[in-house]
C-alpha positions, 0 to 999 in steps of 0.5 A, a space after each residue: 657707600 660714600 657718605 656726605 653731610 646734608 650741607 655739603 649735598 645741598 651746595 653741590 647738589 646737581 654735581 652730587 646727583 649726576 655722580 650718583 646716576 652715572 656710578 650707578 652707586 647710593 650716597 648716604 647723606 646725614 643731618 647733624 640732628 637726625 636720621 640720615 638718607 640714601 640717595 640712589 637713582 630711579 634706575 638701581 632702585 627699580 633694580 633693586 626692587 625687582 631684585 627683592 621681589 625674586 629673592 622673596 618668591 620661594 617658588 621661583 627661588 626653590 626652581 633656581 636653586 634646582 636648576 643649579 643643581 641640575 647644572 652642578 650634576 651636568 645633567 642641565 639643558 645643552 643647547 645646540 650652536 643654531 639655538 644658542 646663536 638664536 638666543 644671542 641674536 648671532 
């Protein structure tokens, strides 16, 4: 995560906003006399957010790591082409 100083963020602040959204990374801004901040955009926060929310459903974790599993053993779903060109849209 790159890193810029508060003043440095207030006189460039549209430049340093626009950076932000379109790498699709988070700045850490910080303040001589304070905490610092991040700066991310709404999109990859949202992500992040739904991100959180699946790593902390123990139900939903526990039926992925069984998928993977069931995966890892070949014994998982096998698609035929008609489906598979259903799910892709081809």
């Amino acid at each position: 995560m790159d890193t810029i100083s508060v003043n440095k963020f207030r006189d460039n602040l549209k430049s340093v906003v626009e950076q932000v959204i379109s790498r699709h990374e988070p700045l850490k801004v910080t303040r001589r006399a304070g905490e610092a901040f991040v700066v991310v955009s709404a999109d990859d926060w949202e992500r992040e957010q739904e991100t959180l929310s699946v790593l902390q459903n123990r139900d939903l974790m526990q039926q992925i790591a069984s998928s993977v599993e069931s995966h890892n053993r070949g014994q998982g779903h096998k698609s035929t082409k008609e489906q598979m060109d259903e799910i892709t849209g081809i």
